[in-house]
C-alpha atoms as an extended CHARMM CRD file, in Angstrom:
* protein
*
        81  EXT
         1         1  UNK       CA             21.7520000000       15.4230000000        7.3910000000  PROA      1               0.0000000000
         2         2  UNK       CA             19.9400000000       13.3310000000        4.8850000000  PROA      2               0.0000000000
         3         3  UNK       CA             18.7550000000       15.2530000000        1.8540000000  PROA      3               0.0000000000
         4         4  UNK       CA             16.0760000000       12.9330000000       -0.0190000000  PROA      4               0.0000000000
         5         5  UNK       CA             15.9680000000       13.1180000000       -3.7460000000  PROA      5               0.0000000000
         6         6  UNK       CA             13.3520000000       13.0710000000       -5.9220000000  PROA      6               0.0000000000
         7         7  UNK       CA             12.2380000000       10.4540000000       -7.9380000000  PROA      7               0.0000000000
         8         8  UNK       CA             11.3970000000       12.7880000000      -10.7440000000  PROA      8               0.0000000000
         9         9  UNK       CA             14.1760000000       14.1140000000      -13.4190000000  PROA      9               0.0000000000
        10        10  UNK       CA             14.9660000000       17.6910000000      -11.9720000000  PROA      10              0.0000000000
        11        11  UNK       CA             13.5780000000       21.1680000000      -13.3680000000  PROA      11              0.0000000000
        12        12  UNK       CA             15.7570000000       23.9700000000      -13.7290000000  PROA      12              0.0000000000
        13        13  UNK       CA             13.5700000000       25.8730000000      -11.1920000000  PROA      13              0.0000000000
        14        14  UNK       CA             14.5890000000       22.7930000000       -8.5290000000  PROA      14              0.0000000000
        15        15  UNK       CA             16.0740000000       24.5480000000       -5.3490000000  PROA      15              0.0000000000
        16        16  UNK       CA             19.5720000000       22.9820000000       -4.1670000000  PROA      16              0.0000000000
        17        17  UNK       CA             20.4470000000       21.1770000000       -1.4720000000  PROA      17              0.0000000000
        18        18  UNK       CA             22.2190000000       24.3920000000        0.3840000000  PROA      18              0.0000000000
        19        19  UNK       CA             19.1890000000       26.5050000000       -0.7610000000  PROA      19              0.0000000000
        20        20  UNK       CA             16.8850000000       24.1300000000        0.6310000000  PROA      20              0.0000000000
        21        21  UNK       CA             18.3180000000       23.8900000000        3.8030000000  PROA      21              0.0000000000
        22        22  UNK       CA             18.8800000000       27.4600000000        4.9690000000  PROA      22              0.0000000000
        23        23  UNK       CA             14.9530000000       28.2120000000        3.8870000000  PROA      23              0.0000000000
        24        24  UNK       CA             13.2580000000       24.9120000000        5.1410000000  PROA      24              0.0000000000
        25        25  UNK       CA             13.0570000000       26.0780000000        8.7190000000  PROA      25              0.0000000000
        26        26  UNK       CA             11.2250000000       29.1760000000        7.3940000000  PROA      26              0.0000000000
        27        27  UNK       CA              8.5840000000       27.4530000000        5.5260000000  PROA      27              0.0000000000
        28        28  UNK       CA              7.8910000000       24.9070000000        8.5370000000  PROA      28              0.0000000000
        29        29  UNK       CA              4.0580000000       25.7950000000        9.4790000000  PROA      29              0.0000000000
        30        30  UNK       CA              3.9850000000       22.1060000000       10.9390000000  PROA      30              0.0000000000
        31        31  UNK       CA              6.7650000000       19.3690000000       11.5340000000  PROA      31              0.0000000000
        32        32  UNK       CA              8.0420000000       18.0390000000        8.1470000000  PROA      32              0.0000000000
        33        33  UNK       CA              6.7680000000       14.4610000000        8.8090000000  PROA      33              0.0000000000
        34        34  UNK       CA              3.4960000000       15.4070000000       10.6240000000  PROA      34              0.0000000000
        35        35  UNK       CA              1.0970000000       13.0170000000        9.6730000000  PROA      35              0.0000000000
        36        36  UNK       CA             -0.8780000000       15.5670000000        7.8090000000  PROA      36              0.0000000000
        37        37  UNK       CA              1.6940000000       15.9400000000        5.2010000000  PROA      37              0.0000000000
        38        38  UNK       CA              1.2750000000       13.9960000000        2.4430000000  PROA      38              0.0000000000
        39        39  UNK       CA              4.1750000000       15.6580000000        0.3870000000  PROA      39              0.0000000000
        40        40  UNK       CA              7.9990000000       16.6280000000        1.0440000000  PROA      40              0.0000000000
        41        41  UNK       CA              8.3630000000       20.1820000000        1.2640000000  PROA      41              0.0000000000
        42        42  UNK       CA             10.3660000000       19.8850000000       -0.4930000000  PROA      42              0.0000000000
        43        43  UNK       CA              8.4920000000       19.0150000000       -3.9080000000  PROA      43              0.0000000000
        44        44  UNK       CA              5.8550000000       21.5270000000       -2.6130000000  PROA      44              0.0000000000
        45        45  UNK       CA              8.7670000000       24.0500000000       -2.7180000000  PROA      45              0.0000000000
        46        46  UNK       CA             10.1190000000       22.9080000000       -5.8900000000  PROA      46              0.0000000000
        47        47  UNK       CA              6.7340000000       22.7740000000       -7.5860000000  PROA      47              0.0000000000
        48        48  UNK       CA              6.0100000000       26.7460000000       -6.3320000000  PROA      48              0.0000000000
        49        49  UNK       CA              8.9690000000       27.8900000000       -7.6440000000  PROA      49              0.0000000000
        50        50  UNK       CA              8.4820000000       26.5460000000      -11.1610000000  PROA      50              0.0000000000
        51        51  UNK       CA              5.3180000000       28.2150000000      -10.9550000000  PROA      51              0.0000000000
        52        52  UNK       CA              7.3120000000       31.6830000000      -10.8310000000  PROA      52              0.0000000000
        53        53  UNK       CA              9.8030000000       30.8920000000      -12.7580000000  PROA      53              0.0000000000
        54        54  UNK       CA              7.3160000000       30.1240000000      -15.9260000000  PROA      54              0.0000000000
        55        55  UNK       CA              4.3510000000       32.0580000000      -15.0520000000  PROA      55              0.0000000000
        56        56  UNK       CA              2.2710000000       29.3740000000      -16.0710000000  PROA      56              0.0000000000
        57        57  UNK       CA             -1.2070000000       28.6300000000      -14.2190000000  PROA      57              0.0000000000
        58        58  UNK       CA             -1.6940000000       26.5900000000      -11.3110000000  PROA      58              0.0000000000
        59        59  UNK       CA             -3.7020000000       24.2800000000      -13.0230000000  PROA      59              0.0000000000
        60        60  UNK       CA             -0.7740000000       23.5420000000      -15.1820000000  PROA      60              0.0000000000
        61        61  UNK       CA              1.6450000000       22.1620000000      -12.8980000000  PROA      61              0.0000000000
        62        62  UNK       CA              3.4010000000       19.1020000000      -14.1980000000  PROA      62              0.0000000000
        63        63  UNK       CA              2.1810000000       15.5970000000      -13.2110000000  PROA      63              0.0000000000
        64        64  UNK       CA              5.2840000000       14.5780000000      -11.3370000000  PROA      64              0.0000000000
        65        65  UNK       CA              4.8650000000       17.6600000000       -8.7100000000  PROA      65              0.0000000000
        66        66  UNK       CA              2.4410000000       17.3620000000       -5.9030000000  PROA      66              0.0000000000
        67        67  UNK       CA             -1.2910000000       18.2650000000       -7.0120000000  PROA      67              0.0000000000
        68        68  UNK       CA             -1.4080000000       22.0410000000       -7.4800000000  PROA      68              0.0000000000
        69        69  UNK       CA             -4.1630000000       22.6150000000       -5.1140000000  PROA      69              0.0000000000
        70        70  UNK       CA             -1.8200000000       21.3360000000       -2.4780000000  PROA      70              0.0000000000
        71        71  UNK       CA              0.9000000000       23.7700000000       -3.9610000000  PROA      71              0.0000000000
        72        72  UNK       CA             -1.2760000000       26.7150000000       -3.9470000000  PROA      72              0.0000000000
        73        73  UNK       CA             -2.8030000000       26.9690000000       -0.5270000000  PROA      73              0.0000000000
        74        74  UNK       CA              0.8590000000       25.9270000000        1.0800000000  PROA      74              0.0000000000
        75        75  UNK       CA              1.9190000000       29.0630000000       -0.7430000000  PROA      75              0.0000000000
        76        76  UNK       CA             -1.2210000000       31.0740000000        0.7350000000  PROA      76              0.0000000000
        77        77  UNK       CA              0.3360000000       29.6810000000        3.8180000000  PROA      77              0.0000000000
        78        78  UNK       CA              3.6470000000       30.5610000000        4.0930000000  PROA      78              0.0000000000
        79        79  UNK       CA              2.4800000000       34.5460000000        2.7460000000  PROA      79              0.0000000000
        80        80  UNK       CA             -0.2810000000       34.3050000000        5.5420000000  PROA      80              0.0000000000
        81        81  UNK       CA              2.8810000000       33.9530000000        7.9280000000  PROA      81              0.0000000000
């Protein structure tokens, strides 16, 4: 299987490839390439978990993660599930 990388220098707070595949196909609320999604997983992921892991705001997100509005109501999501 072909894990894409990002084109971003990684956090510490990046998941791995094994992590990332054992949880993807319980954050799947729609198909990863559905035409809706404008973002891997992936980076949405990513992006969440530097969130906890620096207890910073949502509004602070780093630039090179998707927009954290995006972030934040995929997280809703998946604890809607």
């Amino acid at each position: 299987m072909l894990i894409l990388r990002m084109s971003r220098r990684p956090y510490p707070s990046d998941v791995d490839d094994e992590t990332y595949l054992f949880m993807r196909p319980y954050l799947l609320l729609a198909p990863e390439h559905h035409p809706a999604r404008k973002y891997p997983l992936r980076e949405v992921l990513n992006a969440a978990l530097w969130i906890a892991r620096t207890g910073s705001q949502w509004a602070y997100l780093p630039h090179d993660f998707p927009p954290y509005k995006i972030v934040h109501q995929q997280v809703l999501r998946w604890f809607e599930q």
